[in-house]
C-alpha positions as protocol buffer text, in pm:
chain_id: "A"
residue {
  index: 1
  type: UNK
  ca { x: 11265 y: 13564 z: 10697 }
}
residue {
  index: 2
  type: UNK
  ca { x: 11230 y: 13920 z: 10840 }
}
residue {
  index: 3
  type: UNK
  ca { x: 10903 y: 14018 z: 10912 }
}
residue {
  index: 4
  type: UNK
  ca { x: 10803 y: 14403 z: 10959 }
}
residue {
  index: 5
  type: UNK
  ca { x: 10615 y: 14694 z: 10847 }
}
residue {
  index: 6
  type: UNK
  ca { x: 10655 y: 15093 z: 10829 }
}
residue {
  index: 7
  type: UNK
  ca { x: 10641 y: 15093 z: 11210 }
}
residue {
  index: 8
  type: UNK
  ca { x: 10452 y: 15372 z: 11317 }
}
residue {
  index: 9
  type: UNK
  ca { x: 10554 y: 15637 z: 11063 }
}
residue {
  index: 10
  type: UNK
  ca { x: 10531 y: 15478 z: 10718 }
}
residue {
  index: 11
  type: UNK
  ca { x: 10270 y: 15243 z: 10533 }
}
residue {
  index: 12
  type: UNK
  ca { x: 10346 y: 15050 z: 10282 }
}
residue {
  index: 13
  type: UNK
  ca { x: 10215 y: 14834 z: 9998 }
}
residue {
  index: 14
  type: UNK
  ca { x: 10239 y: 14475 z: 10085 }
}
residue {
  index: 15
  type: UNK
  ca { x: 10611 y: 14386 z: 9950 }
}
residue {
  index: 16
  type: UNK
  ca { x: 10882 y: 14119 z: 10024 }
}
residue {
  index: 17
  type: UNK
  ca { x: 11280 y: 14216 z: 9987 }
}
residue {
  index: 18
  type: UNK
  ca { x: 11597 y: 14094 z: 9896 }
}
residue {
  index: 19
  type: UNK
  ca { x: 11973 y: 14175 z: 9778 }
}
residue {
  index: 20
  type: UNK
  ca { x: 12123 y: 14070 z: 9474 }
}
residue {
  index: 21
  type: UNK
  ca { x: 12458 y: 14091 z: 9587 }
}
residue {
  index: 22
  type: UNK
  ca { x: 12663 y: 13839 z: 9698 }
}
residue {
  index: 23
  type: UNK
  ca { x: 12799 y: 13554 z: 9474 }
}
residue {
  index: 24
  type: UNK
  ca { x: 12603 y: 13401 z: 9160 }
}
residue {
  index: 25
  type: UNK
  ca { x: 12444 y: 13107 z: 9303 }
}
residue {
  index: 26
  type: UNK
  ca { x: 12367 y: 13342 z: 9690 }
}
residue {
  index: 27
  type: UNK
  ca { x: 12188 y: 13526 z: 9441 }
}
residue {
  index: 28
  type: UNK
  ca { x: 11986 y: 13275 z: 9235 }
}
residue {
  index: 29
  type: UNK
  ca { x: 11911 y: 13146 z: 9566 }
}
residue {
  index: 30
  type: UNK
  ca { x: 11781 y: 13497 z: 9695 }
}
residue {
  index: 31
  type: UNK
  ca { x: 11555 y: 13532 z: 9423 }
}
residue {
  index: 32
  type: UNK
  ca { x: 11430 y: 13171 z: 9380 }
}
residue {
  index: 33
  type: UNK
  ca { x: 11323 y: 13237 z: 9784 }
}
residue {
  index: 34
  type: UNK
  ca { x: 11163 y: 13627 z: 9661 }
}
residue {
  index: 35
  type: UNK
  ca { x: 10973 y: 13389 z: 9414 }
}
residue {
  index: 36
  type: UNK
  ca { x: 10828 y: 13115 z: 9667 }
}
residue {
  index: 37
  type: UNK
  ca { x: 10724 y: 13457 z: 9886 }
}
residue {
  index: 38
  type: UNK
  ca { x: 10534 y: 13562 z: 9648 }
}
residue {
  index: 39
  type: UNK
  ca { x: 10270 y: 13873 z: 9603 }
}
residue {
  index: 40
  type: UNK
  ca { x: 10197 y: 14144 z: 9380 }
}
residue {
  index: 41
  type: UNK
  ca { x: 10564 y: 14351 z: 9461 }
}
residue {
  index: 42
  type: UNK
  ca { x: 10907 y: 14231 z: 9531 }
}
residue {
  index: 43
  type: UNK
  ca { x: 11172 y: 14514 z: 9598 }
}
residue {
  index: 44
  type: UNK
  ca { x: 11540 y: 14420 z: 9512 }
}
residue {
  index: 45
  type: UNK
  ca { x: 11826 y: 14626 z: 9642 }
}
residue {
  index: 46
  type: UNK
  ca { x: 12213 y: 14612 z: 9682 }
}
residue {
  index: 47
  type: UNK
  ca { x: 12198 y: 14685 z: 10053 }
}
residue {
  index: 48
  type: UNK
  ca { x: 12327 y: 15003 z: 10051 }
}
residue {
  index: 49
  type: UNK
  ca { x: 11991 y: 15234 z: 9955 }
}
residue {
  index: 50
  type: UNK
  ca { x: 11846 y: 14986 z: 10268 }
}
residue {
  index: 51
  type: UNK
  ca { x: 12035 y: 15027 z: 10592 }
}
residue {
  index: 52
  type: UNK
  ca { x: 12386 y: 14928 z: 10428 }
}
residue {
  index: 53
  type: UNK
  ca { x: 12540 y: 14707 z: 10657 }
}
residue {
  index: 54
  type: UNK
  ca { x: 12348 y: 14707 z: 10986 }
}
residue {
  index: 55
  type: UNK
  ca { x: 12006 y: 14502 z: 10920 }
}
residue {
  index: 56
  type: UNK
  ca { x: 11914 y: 14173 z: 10930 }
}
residue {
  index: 57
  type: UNK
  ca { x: 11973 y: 14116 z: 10586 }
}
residue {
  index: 58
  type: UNK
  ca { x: 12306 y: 14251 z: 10560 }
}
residue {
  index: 59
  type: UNK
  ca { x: 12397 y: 14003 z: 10872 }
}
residue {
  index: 60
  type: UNK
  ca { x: 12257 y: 13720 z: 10713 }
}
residue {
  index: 61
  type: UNK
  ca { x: 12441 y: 13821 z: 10361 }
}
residue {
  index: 62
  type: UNK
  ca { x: 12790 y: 13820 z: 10523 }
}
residue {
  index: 63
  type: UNK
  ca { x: 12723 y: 13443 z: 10644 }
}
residue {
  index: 64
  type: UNK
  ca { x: 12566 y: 13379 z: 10311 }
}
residue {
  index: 65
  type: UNK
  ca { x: 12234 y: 13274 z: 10432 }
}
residue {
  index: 66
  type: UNK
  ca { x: 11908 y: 13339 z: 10222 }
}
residue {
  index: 67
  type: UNK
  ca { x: 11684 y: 13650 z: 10328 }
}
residue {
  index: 68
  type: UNK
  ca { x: 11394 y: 13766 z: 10242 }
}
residue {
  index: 69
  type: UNK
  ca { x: 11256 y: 14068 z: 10421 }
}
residue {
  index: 70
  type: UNK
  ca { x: 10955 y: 14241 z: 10417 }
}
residue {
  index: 71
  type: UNK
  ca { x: 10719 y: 14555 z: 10409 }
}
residue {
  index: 72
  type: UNK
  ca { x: 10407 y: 14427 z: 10537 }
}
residue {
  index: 73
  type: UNK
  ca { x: 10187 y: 14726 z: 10615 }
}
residue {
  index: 74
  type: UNK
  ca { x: 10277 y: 15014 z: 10862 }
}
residue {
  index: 75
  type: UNK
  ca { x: 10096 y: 15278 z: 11061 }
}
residue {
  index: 76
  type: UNK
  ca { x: 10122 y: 15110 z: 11382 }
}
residue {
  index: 77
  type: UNK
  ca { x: 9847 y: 14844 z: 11260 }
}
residue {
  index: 78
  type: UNK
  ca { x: 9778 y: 14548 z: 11073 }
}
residue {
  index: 79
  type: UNK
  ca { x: 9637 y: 14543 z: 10740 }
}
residue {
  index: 80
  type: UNK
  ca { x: 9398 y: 14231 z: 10609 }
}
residue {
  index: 81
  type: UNK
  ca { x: 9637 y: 14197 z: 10299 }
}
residue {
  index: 82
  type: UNK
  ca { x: 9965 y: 14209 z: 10504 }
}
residue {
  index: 83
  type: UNK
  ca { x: 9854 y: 13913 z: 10755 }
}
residue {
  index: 84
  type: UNK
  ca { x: 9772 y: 13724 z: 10436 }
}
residue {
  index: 85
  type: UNK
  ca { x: 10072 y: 13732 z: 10292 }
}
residue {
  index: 86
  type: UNK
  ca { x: 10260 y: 13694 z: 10532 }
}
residue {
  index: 87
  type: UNK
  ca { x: 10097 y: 13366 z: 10656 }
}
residue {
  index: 88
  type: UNK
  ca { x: 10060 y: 13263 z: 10277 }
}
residue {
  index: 89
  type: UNK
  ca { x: 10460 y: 13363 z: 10180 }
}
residue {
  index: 90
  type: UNK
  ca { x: 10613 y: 13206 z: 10475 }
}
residue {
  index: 91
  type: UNK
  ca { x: 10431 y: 12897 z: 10420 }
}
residue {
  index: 92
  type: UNK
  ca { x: 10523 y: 12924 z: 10081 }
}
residue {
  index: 93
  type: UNK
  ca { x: 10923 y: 12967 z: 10145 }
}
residue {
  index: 94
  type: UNK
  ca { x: 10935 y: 12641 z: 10426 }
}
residue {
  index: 95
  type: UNK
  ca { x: 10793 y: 12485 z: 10149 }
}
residue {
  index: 96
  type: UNK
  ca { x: 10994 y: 12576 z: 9897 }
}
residue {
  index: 97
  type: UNK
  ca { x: 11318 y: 12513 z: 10189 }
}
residue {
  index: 98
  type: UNK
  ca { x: 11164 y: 12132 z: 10212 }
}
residue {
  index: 99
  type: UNK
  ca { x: 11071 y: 12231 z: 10544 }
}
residue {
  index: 100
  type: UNK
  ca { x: 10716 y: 12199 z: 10544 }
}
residue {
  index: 101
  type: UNK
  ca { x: 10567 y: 11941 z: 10311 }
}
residue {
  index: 102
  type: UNK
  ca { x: 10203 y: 12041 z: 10268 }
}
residue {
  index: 103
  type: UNK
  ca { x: 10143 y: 12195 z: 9925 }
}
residue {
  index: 104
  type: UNK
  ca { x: 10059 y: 12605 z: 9976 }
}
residue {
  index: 105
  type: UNK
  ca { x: 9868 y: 12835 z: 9767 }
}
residue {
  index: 106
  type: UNK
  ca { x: 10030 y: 12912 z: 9498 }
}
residue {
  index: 107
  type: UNK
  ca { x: 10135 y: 13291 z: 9481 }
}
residue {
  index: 108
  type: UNK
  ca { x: 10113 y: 13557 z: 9193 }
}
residue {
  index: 109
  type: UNK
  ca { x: 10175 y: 13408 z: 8872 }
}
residue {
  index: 110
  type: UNK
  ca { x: 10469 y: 13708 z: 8812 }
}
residue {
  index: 111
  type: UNK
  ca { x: 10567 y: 13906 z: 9051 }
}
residue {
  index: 112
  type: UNK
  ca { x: 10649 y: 14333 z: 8981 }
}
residue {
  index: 113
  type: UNK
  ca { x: 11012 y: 14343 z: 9028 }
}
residue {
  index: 114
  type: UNK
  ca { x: 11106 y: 14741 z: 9189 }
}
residue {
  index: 115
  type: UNK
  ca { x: 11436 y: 14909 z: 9316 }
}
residue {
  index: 116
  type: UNK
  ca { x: 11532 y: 15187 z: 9466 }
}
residue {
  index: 117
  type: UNK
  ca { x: 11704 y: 15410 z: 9155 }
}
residue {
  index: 118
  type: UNK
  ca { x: 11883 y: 15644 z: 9409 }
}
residue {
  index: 119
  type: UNK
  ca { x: 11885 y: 15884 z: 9727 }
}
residue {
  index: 120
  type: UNK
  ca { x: 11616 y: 16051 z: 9540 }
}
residue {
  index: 121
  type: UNK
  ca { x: 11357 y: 15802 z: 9545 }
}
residue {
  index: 122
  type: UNK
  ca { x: 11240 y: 15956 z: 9883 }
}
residue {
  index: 123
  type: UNK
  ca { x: 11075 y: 16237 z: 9967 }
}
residue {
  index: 124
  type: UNK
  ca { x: 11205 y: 16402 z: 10298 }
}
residue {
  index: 125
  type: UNK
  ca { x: 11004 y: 16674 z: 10507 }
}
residue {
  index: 126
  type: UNK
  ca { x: 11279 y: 17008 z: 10497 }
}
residue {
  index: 127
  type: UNK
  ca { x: 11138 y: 17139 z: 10830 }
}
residue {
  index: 128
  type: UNK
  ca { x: 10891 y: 17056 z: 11092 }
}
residue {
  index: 129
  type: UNK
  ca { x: 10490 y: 17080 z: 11004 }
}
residue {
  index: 130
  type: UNK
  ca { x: 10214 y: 16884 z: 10837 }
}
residue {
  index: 131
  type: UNK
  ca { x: 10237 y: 16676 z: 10570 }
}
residue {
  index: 132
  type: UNK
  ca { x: 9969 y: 16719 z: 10314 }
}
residue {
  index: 133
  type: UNK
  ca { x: 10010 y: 16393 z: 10067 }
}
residue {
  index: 134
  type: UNK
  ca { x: 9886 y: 16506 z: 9672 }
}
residue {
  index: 135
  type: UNK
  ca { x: 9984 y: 16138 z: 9584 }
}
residue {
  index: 136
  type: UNK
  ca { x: 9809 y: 15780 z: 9695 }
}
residue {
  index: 137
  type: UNK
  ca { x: 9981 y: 15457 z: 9802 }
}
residue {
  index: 138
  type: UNK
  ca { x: 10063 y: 15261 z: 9491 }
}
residue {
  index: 139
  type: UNK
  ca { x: 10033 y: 15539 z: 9245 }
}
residue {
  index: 140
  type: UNK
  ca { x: 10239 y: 15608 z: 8912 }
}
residue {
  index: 141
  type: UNK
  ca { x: 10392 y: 15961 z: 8930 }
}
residue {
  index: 142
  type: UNK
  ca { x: 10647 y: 16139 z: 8729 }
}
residue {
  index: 143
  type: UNK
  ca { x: 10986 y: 16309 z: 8827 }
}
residue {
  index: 144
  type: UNK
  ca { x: 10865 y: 16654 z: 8910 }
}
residue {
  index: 145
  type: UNK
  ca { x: 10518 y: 16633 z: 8982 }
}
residue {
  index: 146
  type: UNK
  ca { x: 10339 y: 16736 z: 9340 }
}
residue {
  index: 147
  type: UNK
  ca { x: 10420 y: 16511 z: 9599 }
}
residue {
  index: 148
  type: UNK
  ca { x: 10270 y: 16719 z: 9844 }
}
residue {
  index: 149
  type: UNK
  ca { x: 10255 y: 16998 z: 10076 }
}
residue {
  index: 150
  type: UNK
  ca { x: 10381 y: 17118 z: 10399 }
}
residue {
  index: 151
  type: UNK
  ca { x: 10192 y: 17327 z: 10623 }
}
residue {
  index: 152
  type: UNK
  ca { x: 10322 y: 17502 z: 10919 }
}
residue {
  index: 153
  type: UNK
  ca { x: 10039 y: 17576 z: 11199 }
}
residue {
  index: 154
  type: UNK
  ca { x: 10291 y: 17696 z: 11446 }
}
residue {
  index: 155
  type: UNK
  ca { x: 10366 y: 18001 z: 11187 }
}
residue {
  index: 156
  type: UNK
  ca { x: 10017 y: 18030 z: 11017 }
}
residue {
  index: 157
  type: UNK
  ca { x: 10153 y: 18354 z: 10821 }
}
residue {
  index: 158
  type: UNK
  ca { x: 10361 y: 18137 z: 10630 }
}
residue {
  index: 159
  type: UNK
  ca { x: 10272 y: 17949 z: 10316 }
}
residue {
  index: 160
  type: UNK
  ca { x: 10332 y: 17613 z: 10267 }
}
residue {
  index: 161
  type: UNK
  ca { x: 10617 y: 17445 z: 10110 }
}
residue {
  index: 162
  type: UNK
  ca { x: 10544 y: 17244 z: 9756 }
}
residue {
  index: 163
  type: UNK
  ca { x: 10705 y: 16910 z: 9774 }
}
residue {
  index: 164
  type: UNK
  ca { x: 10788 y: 16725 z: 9458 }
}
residue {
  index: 165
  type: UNK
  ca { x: 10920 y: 16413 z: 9337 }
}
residue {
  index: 166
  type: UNK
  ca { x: 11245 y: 16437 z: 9184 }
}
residue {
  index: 167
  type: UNK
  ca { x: 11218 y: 16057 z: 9054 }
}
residue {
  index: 168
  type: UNK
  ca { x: 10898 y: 15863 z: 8875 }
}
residue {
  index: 169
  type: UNK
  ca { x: 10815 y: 15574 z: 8968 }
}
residue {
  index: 170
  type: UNK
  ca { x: 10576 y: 15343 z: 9187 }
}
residue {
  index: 171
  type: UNK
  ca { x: 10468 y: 15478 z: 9515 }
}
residue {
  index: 172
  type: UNK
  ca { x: 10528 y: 15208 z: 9763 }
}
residue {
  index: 173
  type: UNK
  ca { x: 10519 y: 15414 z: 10091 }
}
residue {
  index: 174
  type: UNK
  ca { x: 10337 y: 15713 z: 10220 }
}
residue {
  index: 175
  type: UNK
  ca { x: 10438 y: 15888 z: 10582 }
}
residue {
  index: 176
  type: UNK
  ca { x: 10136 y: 15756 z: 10791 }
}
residue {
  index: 177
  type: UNK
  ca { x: 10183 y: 16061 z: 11088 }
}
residue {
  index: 178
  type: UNK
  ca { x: 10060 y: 16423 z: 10904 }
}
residue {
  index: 179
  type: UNK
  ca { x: 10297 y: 16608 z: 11222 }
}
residue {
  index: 180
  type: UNK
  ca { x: 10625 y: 16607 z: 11071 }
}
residue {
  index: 181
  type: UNK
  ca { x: 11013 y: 16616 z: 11171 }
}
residue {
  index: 182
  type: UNK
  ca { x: 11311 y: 16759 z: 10954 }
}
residue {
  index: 183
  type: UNK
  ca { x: 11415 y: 16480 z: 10789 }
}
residue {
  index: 184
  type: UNK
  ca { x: 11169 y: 16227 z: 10756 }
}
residue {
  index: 185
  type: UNK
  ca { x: 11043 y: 16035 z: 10494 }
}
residue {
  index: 186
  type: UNK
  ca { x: 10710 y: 16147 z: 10329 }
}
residue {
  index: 187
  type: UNK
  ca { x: 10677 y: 15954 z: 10051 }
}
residue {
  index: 188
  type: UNK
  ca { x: 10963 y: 15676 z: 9871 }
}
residue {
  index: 189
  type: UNK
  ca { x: 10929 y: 15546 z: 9518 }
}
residue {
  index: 190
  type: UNK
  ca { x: 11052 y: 15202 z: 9312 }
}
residue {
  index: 191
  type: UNK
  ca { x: 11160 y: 15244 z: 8973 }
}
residue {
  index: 192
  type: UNK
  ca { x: 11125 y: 14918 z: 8750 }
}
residue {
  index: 193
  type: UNK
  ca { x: 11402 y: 14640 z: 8820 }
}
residue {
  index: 194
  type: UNK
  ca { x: 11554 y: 14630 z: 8478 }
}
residue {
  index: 195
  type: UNK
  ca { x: 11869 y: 14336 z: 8554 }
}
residue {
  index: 196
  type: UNK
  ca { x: 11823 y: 13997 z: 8430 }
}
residue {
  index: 197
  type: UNK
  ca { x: 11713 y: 13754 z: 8675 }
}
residue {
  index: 198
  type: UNK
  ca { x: 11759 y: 13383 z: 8722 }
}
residue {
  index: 199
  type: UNK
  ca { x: 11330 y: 13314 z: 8717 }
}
């Protein structure tokens, strides 16, 4: 189990992760972990919309060895609801690994299953400034509407840039730092995971 948050630049919504690549039964055994985890979310990707090859997860895929990362938070702090689940969905997968034999809580009765559709899930900053978010964490937005604005204080004369999303979907993380870089990510959504599962 991987552990983590947005860092210091992104907060998320609470989420665990997993591939579904790999062979069949790597895979039923991915998402029969993603299951014991538990929460509201569960984000499934191939690998390659998520650090391709150099994570944890990718590491742990090539030895085929169960994963399940997560998004717990972000912002350079902890959140009440992160901490929880963590404790709760680690407990939860040793249990489900016959590694720890005390019963857990149980965790959501079915969890949200989200992937990233493409490279234009996110929402990247096309110059330096302020970020200006017209969205909230977790919201439902369309393809096209406001995502935001950027602002530029070190040229005041100019106006600032509409951002928009060019996929719907779920809004899972929001830039948590209003200074901005070229190139970083403002805002990412999930679209609906739509593949049969083994649960």
């Amino acid at each position: 189990m991987d552990l983590h948050s947005g860092g210091t630049s992104l907060h998320y919504q609470p989420c665990a992760l997993i591939r579904d690549s790999g062979t069949r039964e790597l895979v039923g055994r991915q998402f029969a972990a993603l299951r014991a985890f538990g929460g509201e979310f569960a984000y499934v990707t191939s690998g390659e919309n998520q650090g391709a090859e150099r994570t944890f997860a990718a590491a742990a895929h090539r030895c085929g060895v169960v994963c399940v990362t997560t998004e717990l938070g972000g912002g350079a702090s902890i959140s009440h609801d992160g901490a929880a689940l963590a404790r709760a969905g680690v407990a939860r997968v040793l249990h489900h690994a016959g590694i720890l034999m005390a019963v857990p809580t149980a965790g959501a009765a079915k969890l949200k299953l989200m992937t990233v559709e493409n490279g234009d899930s996110y929402v990247l900053a096309p110059d330096a400034g302020v970020f200006e978010p017209a969205v909230s964490l977790g919201a439902t937005v369309e393809r096209g509407e406001v995502a935001g604005r950027l602002w530029f204080p070190d040229t005041p004369w100019r106006k600032p840039e509409v951002l928009r999303f060019a996929n719907g979907g779920h809004v899972i993380c929001q830039r948590a730092v209003a200074w901005t870089r070229r190139g970083d990510c403002l805002l990412q959504v999930l679209a609906l995971y739509e593949k049969q599962v083994p649960f």
